[in-house]
C-alpha positions as CSV (number, residue, x, y, z in Angstrom):
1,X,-0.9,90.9,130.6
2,X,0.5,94.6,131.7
3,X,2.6,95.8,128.5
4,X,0.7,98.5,126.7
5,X,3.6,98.4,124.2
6,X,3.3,94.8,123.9
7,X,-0.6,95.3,123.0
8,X,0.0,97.8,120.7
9,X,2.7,95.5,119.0
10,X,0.1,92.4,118.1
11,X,-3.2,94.6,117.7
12,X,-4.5,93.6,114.0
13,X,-7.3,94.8,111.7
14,X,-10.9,94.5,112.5
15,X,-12.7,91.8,111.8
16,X,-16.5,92.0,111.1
17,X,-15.9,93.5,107.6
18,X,-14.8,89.6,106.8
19,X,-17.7,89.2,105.0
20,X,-18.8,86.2,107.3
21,X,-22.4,86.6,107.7
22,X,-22.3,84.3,110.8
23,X,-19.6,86.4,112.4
24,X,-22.0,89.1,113.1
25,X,-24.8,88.1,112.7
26,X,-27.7,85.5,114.8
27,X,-26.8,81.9,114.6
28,X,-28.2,80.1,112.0
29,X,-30.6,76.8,112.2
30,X,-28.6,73.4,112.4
31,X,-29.1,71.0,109.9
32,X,-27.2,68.0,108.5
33,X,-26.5,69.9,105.4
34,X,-24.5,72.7,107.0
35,X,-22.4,69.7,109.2
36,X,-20.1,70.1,106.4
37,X,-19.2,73.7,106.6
38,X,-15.7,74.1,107.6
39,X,-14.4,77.3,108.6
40,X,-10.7,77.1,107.8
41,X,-8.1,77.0,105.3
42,X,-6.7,73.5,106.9
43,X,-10.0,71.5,106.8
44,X,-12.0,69.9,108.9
45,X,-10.4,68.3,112.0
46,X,-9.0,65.3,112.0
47,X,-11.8,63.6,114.4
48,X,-14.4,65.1,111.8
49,X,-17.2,68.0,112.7
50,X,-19.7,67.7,115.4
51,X,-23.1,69.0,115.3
52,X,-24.0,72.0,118.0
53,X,-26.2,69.3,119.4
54,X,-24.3,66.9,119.9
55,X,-21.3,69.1,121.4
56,X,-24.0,70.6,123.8
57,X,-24.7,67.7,125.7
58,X,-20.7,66.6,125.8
59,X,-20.8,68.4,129.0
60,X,-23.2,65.6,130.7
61,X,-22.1,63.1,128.9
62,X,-18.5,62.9,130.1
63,X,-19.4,63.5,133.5
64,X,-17.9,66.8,134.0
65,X,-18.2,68.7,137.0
66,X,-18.3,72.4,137.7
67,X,-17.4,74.5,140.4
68,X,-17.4,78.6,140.9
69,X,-14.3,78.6,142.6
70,X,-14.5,82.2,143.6
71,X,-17.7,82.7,145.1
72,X,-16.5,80.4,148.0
73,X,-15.3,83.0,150.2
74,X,-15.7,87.2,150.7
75,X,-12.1,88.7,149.6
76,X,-10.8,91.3,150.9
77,X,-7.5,93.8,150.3
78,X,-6.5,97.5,151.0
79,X,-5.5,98.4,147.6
80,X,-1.6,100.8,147.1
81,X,-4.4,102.9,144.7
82,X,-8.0,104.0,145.5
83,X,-10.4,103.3,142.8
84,X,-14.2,104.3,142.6
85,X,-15.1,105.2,139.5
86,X,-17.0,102.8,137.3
87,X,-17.7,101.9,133.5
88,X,-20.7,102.9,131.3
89,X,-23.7,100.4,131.2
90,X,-26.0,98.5,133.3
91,X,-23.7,95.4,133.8
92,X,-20.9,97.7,135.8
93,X,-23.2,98.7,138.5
94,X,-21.7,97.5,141.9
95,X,-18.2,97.3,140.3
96,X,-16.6,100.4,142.1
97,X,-14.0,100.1,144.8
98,X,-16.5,99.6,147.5
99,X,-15.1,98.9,151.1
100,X,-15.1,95.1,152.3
101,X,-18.2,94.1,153.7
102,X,-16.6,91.6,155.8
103,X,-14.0,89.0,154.6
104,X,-14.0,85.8,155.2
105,X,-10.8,84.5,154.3
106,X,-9.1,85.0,157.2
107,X,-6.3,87.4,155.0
108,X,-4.4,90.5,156.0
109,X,-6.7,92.7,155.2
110,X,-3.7,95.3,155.3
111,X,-2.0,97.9,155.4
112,X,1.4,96.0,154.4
113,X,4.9,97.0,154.7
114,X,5.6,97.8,151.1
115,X,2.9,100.3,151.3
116,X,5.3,102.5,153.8
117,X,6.5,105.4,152.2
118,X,3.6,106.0,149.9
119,X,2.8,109.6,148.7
120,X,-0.2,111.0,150.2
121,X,-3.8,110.0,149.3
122,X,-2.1,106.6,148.7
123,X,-2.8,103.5,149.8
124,X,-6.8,103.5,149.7
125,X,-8.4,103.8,153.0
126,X,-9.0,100.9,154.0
127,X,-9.9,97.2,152.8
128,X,-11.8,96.9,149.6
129,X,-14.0,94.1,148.2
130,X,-12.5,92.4,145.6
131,X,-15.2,92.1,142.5
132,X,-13.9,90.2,139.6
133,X,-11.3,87.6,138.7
134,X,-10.2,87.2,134.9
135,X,-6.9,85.5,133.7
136,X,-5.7,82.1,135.5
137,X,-3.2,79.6,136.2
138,X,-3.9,76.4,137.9
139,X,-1.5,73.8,139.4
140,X,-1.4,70.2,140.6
141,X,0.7,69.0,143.9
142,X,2.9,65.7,142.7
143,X,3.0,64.9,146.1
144,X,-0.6,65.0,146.8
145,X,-2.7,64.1,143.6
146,X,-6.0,66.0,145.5
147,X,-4.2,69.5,146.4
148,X,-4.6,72.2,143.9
149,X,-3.7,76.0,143.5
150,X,-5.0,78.4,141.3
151,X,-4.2,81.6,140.7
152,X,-5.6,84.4,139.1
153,X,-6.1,88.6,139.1
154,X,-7.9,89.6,142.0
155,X,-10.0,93.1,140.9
156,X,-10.8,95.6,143.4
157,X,-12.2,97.7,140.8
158,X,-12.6,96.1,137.2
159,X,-13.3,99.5,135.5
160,X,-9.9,101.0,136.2
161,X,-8.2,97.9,136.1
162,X,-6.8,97.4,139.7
163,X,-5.9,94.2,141.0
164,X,-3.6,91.7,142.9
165,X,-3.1,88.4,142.3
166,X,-5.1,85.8,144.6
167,X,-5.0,82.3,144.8
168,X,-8.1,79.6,145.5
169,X,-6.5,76.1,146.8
170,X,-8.5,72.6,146.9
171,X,-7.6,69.4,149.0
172,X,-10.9,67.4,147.7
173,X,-9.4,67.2,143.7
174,X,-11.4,70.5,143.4
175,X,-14.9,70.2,145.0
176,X,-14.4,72.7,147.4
177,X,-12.1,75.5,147.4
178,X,-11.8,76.4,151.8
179,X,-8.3,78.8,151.1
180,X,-8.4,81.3,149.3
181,X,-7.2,85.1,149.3
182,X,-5.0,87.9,147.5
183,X,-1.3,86.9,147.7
184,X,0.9,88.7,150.1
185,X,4.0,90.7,149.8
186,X,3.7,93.2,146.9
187,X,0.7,95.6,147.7
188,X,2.6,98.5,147.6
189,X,2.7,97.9,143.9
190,X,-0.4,99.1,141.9
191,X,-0.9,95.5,140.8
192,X,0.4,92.7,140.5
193,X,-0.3,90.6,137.1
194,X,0.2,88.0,135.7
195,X,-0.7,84.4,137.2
196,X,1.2,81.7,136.9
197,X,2.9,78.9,138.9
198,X,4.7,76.0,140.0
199,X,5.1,73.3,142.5
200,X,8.3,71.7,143.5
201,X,8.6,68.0,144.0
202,X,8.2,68.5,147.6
203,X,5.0,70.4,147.6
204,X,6.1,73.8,147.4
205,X,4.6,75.9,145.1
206,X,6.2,79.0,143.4
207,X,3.8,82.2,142.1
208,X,6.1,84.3,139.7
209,X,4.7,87.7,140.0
210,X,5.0,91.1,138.1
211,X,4.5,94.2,140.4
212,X,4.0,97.5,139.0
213,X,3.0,100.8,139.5
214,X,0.5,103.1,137.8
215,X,-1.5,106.0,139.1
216,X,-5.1,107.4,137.4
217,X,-4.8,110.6,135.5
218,X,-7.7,113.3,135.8
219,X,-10.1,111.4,133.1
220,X,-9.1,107.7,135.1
221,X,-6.3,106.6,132.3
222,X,-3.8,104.8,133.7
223,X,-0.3,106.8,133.6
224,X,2.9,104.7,134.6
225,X,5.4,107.8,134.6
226,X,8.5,107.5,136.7
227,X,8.2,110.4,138.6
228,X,8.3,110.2,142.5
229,X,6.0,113.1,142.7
230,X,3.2,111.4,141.4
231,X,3.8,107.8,142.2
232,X,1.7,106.2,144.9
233,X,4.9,104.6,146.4
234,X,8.2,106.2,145.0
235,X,10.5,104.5,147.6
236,X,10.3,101.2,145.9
237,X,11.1,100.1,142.2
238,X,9.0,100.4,139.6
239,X,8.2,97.3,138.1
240,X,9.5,93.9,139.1
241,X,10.0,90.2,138.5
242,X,9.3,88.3,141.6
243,X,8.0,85.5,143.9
244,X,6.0,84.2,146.5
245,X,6.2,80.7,147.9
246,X,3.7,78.9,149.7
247,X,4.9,76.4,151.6
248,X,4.0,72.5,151.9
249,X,1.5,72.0,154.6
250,X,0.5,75.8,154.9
251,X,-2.9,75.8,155.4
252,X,-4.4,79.5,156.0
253,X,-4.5,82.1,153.0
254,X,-1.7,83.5,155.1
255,X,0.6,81.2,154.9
256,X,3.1,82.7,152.1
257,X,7.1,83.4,152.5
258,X,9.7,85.0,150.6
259,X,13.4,85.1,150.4
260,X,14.3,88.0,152.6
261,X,11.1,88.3,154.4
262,X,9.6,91.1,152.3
263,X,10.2,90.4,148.7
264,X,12.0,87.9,146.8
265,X,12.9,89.9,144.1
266,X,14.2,88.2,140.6
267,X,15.0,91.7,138.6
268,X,13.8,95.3,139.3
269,X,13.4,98.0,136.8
270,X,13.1,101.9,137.7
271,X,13.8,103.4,134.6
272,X,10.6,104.3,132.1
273,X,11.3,102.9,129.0
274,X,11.9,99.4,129.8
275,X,9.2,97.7,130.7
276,X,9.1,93.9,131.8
277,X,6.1,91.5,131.3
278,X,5.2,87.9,129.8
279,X,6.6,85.8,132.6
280,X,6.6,82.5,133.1
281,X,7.9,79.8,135.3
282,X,9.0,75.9,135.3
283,X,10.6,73.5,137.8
284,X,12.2,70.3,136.5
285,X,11.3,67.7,139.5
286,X,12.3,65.0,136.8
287,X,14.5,62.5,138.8
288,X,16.2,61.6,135.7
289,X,17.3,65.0,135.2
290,X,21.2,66.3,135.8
291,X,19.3,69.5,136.5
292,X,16.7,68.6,138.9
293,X,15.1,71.3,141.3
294,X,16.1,73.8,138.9
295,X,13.7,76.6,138.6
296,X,13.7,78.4,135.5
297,X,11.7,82.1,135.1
298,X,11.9,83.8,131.6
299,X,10.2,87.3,130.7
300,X,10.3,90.0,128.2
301,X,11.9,93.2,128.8
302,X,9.8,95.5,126.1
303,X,11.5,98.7,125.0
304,X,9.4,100.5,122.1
305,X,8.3,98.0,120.1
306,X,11.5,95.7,120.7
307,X,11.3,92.5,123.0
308,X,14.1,91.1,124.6
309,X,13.4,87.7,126.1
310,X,15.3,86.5,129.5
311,X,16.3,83.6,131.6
312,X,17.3,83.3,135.5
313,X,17.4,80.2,137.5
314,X,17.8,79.2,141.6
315,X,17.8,75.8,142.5
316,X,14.5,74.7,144.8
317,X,15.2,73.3,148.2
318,X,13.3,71.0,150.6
319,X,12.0,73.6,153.0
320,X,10.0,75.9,150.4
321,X,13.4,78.2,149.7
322,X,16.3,78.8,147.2
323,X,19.5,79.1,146.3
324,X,20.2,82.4,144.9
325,X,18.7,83.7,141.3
326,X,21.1,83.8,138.6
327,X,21.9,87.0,136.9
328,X,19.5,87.4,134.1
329,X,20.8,86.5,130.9
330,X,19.1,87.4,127.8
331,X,17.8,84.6,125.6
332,X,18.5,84.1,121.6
333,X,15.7,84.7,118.8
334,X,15.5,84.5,115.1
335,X,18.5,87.1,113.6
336,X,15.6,88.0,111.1
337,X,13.1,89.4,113.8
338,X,14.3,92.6,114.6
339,X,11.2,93.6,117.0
340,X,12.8,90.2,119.0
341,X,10.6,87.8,120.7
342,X,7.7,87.6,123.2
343,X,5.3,85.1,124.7
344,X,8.0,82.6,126.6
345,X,6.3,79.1,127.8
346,X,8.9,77.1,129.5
347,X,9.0,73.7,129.6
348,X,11.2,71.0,130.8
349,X,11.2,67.2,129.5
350,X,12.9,64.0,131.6
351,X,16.1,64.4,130.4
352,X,16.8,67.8,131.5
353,X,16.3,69.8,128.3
354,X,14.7,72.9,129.1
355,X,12.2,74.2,125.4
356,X,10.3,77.5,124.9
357,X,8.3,78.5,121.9
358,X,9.2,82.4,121.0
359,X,6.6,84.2,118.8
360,X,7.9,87.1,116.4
361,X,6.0,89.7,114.8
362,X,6.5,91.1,111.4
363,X,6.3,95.4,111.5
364,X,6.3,95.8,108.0
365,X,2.5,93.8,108.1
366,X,1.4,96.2,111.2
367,X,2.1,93.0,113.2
368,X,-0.8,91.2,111.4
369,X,1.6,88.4,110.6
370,X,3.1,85.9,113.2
371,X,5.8,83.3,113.3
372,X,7.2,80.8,116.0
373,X,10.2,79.2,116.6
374,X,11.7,77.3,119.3
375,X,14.8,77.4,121.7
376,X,16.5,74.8,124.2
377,X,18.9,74.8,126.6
378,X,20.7,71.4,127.0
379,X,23.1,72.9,130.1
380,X,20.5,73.5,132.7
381,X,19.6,76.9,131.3
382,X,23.1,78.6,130.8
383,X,23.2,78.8,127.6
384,X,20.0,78.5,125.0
385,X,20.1,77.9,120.7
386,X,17.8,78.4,118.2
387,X,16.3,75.6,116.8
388,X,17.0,75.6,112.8
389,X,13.3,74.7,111.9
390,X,10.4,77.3,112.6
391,X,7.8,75.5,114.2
392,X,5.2,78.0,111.9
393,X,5.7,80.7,109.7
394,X,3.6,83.9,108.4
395,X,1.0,83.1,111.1
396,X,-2.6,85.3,110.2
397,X,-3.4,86.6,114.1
398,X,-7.2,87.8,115.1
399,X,-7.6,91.3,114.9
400,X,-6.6,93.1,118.2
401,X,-10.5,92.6,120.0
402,X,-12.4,89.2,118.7
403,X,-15.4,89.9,116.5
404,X,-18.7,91.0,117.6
405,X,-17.1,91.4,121.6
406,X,-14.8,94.0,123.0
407,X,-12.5,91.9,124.8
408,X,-9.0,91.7,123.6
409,X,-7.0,88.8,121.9
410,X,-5.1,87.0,124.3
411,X,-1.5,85.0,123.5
412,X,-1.5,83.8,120.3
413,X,0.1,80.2,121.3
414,X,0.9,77.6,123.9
415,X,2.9,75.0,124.4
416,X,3.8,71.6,126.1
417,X,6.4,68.9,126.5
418,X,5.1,65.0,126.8
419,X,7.1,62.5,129.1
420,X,6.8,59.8,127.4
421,X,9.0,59.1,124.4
422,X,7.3,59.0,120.7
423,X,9.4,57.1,118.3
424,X,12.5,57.6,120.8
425,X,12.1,61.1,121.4
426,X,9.9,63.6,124.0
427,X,7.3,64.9,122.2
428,X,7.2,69.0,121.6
429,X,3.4,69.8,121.2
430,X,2.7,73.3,119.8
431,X,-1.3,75.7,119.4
432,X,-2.0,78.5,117.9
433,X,-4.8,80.5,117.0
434,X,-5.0,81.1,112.8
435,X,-7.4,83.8,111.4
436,X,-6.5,82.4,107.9
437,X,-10.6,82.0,106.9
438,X,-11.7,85.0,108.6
439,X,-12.5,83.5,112.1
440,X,-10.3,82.3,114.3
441,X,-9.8,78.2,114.6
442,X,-7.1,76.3,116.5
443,X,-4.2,74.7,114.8
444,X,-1.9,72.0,116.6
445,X,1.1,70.5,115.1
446,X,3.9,68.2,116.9
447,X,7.8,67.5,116.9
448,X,8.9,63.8,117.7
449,X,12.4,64.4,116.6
450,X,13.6,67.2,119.2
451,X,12.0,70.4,117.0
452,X,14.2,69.5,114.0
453,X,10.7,68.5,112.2
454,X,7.1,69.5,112.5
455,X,3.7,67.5,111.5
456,X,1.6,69.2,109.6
457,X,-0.7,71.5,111.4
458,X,-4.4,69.8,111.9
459,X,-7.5,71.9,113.7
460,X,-8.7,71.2,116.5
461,X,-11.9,72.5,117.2
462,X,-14.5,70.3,115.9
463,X,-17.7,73.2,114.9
464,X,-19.7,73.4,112.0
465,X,-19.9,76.8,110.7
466,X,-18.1,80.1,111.2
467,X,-17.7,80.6,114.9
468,X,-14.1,81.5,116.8
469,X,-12.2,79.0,119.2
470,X,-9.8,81.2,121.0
471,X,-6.8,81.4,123.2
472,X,-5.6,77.7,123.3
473,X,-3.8,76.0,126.3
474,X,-2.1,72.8,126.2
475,X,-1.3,70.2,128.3
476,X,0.2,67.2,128.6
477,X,0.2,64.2,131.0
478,X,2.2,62.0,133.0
479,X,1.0,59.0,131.4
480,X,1.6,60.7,127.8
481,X,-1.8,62.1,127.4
482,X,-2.0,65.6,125.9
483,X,-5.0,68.1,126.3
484,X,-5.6,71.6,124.2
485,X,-8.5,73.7,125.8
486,X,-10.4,76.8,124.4
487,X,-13.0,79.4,124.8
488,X,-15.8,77.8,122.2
489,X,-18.5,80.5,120.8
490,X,-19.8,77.6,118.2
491,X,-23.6,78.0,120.8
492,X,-25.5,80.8,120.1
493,X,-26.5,83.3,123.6
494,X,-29.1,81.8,125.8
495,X,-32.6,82.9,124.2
496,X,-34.8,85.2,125.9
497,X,-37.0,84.4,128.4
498,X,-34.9,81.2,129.1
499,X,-33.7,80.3,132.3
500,X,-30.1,79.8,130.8
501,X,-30.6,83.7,129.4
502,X,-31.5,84.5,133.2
503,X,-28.4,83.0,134.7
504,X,-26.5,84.9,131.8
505,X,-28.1,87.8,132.5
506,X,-28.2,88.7,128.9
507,X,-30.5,91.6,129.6
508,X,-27.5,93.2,131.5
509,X,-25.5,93.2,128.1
510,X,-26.6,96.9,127.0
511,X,-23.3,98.8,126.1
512,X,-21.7,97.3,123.2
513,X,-19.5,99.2,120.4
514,X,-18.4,96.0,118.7
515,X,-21.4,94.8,118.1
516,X,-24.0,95.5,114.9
517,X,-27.4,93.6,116.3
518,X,-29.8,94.3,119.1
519,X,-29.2,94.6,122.4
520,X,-29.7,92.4,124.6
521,X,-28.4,90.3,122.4
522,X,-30.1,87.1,122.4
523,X,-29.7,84.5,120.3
524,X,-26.5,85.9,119.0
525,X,-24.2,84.2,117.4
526,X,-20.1,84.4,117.4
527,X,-21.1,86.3,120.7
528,X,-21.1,84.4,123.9
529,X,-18.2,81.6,125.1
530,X,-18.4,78.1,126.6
531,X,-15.3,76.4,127.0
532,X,-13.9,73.0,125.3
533,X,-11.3,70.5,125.4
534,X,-10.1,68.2,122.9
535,X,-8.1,65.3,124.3
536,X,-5.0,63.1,122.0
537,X,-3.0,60.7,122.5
538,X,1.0,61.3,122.7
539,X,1.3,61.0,118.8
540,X,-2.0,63.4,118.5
541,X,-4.5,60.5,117.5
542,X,-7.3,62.5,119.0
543,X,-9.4,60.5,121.4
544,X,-13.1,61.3,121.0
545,X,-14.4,64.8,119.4
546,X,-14.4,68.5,121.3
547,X,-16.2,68.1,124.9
548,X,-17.9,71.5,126.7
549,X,-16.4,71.7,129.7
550,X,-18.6,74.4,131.1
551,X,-22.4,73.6,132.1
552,X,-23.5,77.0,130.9
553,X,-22.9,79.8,128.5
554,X,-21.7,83.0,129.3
555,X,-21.4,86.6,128.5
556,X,-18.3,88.1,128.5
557,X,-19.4,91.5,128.2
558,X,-20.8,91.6,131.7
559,X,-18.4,93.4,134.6
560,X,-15.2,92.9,132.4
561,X,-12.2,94.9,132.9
562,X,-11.0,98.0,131.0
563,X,-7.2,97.6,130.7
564,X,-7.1,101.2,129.7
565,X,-9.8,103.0,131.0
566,X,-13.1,103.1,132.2
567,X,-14.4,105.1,129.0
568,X,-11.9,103.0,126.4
569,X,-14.1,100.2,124.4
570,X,-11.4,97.5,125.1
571,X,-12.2,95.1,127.8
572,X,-10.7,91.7,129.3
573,X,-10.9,87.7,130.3
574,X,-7.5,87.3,130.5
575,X,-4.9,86.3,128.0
576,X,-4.9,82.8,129.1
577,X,-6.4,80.3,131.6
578,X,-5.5,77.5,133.5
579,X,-5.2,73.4,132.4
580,X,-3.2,70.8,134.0
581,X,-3.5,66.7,134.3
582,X,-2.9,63.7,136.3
583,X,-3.4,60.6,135.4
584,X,-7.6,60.5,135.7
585,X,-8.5,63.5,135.7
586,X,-7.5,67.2,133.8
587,X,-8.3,70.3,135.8
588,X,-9.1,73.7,134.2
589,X,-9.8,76.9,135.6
590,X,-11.3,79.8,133.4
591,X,-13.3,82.4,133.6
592,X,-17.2,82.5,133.6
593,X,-19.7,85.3,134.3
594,X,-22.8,82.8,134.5
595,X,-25.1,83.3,137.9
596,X,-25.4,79.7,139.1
597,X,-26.9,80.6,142.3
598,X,-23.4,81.6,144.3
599,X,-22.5,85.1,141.4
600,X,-25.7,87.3,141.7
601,X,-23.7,90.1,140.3
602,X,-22.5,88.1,137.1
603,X,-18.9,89.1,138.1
604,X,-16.1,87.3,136.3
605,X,-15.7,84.1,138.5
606,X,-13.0,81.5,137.9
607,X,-14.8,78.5,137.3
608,X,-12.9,75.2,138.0
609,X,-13.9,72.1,135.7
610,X,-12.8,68.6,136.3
611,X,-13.0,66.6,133.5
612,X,-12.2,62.5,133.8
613,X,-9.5,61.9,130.9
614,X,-10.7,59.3,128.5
C-alpha cells in the first residue's frame, strides 16, 4: 500500500542471521525422517505435515485450473507522470515507460479530465504500455454466480512505481477474462493504489480507490511535497478516498460511473502531513439485515507514526448509485496503543453487525511486536466499541523484506465473518503471520461467541521444514465453508536446465542484495513462491491438508516494483491478493511471474486459480 510512514512503522529486523540453515541456504533432500520437522513454536498443524511430494502434485490432484488473467489483452494508459527510467539487472529490461504498442482493450487511452490543469511536462505524452500487475482483489457477482471482477495495480513503469488501478472481468467462472483495462476517473493523480472491492446485491460493484500524487526527484525517488510548483496537477487535492462504480450489465472496459460525473469523492486531503491509506470496503446485501445496502469504507489517516482509523457509509441503490457519504467519523482502538490502529478489514455478518480486526504496533520494540483486537458496530456503523478480549497479543512480525528475497512484508492479518451460525453465533475467523521460530508460518484462531472468546491459535500451513508461508487471506462461504490462502516457498526454484527453470526464467534472476548463494539461483530454497490454500469447515475442522493452487513456481525477483526507487533494494508483489467463494468453487487471484506461453517477459501477471471446494 502507499504510506511510506506506515512502512516505516511495521519494518522489523533482518532475518537471515536466524540461524536457520534452510532459510538461506539450497533445499535440503526429503526424507521421511525430516516429515517431522516443524517450524513453529505452535506445532504441527492440526491436519498433520505433508511431504513436498505429496503437496506438489495437490495441484493436479484437486483439479485446479489456472489462468494468466493479464496477458489476455494489450493495456494501455496515458500516465499524469512520465516514467522511463528502469532498475538494475537483466530481469528489468523492457520495463521502462514505453509507448503502447496498440491496445486492445477498447479503453480511453486518454488524456482525461482530471489531468486539465497539470504543470507542464505533465501528463506523459501519450499512452503507455502497461508492464506489470502486483497486489489484487477479486470479487464474485451474487446475482450471477459466473461474473467476476478483479482488480489490481496496473504498472506503466514498475521501476519507479507508477500505476493505476485496472480491473480483468470473467463471465465463464473465470476461463476467459474478454474486459479488462485501467479504471477510469482518477488519472490526474499519480496513482491510484490500493485494490479492493465490492458488489451490491443487484450486480453493481464498487472499487474504493486511493489517488495520490507524487513527482520523481533528480535521482527518480519519489517526493510527495505539497507544493503546486512542483506537482504534476496542483489544481486538484492531494490524496483521496474514493470510488468507481461499474454498473450491472456494463460490458466494455469503459463502462464505469461516478457520483457527480468526474469523481465520487469520499474524503480529500491537501495538507502534507496527513496521509490516508489502508482502505477497505464492505456492502451488507444480507436480507436479514436492518442495515441492508449499507456500504461501509474505513481507512487510516497516518500522521508520523500515529494511525487514526475511519468509518463512512452511503446506502447502495438499484441503479449502480448512492445516497450521500457520511461524514467520516473516526473509529475507537485500544487506549494502550498510542501509535493507534492500521490494517481495517470490514466485515458484515446476517444480522447486521458490522466487525473489523485493528492491528497495533508497540514503538518501544521498533514495531517488532504486534497485537490485534477487534471492533463492532451494532447501529449500522454510527457508532463502533472495542471488543474487551484481544483476539492476539505480543504478535512476532517478519522482518520488514522476507528472507533471502527483496520484496516487502505485506499485512500482517486478515480476516472474515461466516454466515452460518456456530453454537448460536456467526463465526469471527482471524490469520496472521507469526515469526515466533524464525520463519514465518500462518496462525488461525476463531470466535463463536461474538469476539468475547478466542480458540487457541493452530498453523495452518502444512510443510516440513523451515520454509515461510506469507501474507494470509481468508475467506469464508455462503454455505459456512472457510478458506485461508498463502504464498508457499516450502518447493525449492526450478533446477537448471529444467523446463520449469525455463518458464521461470531463473537465469534472469541476477541482481540480488538479499541473497547469500549463487546467482541464478537454482535450486534455492526459502526463495521462490507457489501459492496454497487450506480449506475448514465453519468450526475450523480442516478438510483435507494444504493444496498448491498454482501449476508452477515462480520468481519473484523478476520485473518487481521498487516502491521507492529504482536504485533502493526494496521491491513488491503486493501486500495482499485476492480470494473469494461460492458454493463450488473458491476463486483466487495472485500474482505469478511464470512464462506459460502468454508472459514472454516474465512480468508480474495476475494469475486466476479456480479451485472446486471440497
Amino acid at each position: 500500500m502507499r504510506s511510506d510512514a506506515m512502512v516505516a512503522m511495521v519494518l522489523g529486523a533482518a532475518a537471515c542471521s536466524s540461524g536457520l540453515v534452510l532459510a538461506c541456504g539450497t533445499a535440503a533432500p526429503e526424507t521421511e525422517a525430516n516429515l517431522g520437522q516443524v517450524s513453529s513454536a505452535f506445532g504441527a498443524p492440526p491436519q498433520g505435515l505433508q511431504s513436498n511430494t505429496a503437496y506438489a502434485a495437490s495441484y493436479a490432484a484437486s483439479n485446479t485450473s489456472n489462468v494468466f488473467a493479464t496477458t489476455a489483452k494489450v493495456s494501455c494508459f496515458t500516465p499524469e507522470v512520465p516514467a522511463s527510467f528502469v532498475a538494475a539487472g537483466a530481469s528489468y529490461v523492457g520495463t521502462a515507460q514505453t509507448p503502447c504498442p496498440g491496445a486492445t482493450t477498447g479503453e480511453d487511452l486518454g488524456p482525461y479530465p482530471s489531468q486539465v490543469g497539470s504543470n507542464p511536462g505533465y501528463p506523459a505524452s501519450g499512452p503507455m504500455l502497461v508492464n506489470g500487475h502486483s497486489e489484487s482483489d477479486i470479487q464474485l457477482d451474487p446475482t450471477n454466480g459466473q461474473h467476476l471482477i478483479g482488480s489490481s495495480k496496473w504498472f506503466t513503469n514498475p521501476s519507479g512505481y507508477n500505476h493505476q488501478l485496472g480491473f480483468y472481468e470473467s463471465f465463464d467462472g473465470g476461463k476467459t477474462w474478454p474486459v479488462q483495462g485501467h479504471i477510469p476517473g482518477y488519472e490526474g493523480w499519480s496513482d491510484t493504489t490500493d485494490p479492493v472491492g465490492a458488489f451490491d446485491r443487484w450486480g453493481n460493484y464498487y472499487n474504493l480507490v486511493l489517488p495520490y500524487e507524487f513527482y520523481y526527484n533528480a535521482d527518480y525517488s519519489k517526493s510527495y511535497s505539497i507544493n503546486p510548483k512542483y506537482e504534476p496537477n496542483p489544481t486538484i487535492s492531494a490524496e483521496l478516498i474514493a470510488v468507481s462504480v461499474r454498473k450491472h450489465g456494463s460490458t466494455t472496459a469503459r463502462d464505469w460511473s461516478t457520483a457527480n460525473g468526474t469523481t465520487d469523492i469520499i474524503a480529500a486531503y491537501d495538507s502534507k502531513g496527513i496521509e490516508p491509506d489502508k482502505q477497505w470496503i464492505t456492502i451488507d446485501n444480507y436480507a436479514t439485515s436492518p442495515f441492508r445496502d449499507r456500504i461501509y469504507t474505513m481507512w487510516v489517516a497516518f500522521t508520523a507514526t500515529s494511525a487514526k482509523p475511519l468509518v463512512s457509509y452511503a446506502t447502495a441503490l438499484p441503479d449502480g448509485t448512492h445516497t450521500p457519504w457520511t461524514a467520516p467519523n473516526r473509529l475507537p482502538w485500544d487506549a494502550k496503543s498510542p501509535t493507534g490502529a492500521t490494517y481495517l478489514l470490514p466485515h458484515v455478518t446476517p444480522d447486521g453487525t458490522v466487525w473489523t480486526t485493528l492491528s497495533n504496533f508497540a514503538p518501544k520494540q521498533q514495531y517488532t511486536y504486534a497485537k490485534l483486537s477487534l471492533i463492532k458496530s451494532t447501529d449500522g456503523g454510527a457508532t463502533f466499541s472495542v471488543l474487551p478480549t484481544n483476539i492476539a497479543e505480543n504478535i512476532i512480525q517478519p522482518p520488514g523484506n522476507y528472507t533471502n528475497t527483496t520484496f516487502r512484508e505485506g499485512i500482517l492479518n486478515s480476516f472474515a465473518t461466516g454466515s452460518v451460525k456456530v453454537n448460536g453465533h456467526y463465526p469471527l475467523y482471524a490469520a496472521w503471520e507469526d515469526y515466533s521460530a524464525g520463519i514465518t508460518n500462518i496462525l488461525l484462531t476463531a470466535s463463536f461467541d461474538d469476539g468475547n472468546t478466542w480458540s487457541a491459535p493452530v498453523r495452518a500451513n502444512d510443510n516440513t521444514g523451515t520454509t515461510d508461508a506469507l501474507q494470509p487471506v481468508l475467506a469464508a462461504g455462503p454455505d459456512g465453508r472457510v478458506s485461508l490462502a498463502f504464498y508457499d516457498r516450502r518447493l525449492p526454484c526450478p533446477a537448471q536446465g529444467s523446463a520449469e527453470a525455463a518458464g521461470a526464467a531463473i537465469s534472469k534472476d541476477d541482481v540480488n542484495p538479499a541473497w547469500a548463494g549463487s546467482l541464478p539461483p537454482y535450486g534455492a530454497a526459502n526463495y521462490c513462491l507457489n501459492m496454497s490454500v487450506q480449506f475448514y469447515d465453519a468450526n475450523l475442522t480442516p478438510r483435507g491438508r494444504n493444496v498448491r493452487i498454482s501449476k508452477n513456481t515462480f520468481d519473484a525477483q523478476l520485473s518487481a516494483p521498487h516502491p521507492s526507487s529504482p536504485t533502493s533494494s526494496g521491491t513488491f508483489i503486493g501486500d495482499y491478493f485476492g480470494n473469494t467463494m461460492s458454493t463450488t468453487t473458491n476463486y483466487f487471484t495472485f500474482v505469478s511471474t511464470y512464462n506459460d506461453g502468454s508472459n514472454p517477459r516474465n512480468l508480474q501477471q495476475q494469475l486466476v486459480a479456480a479451485v472446486p471446494i471440497p
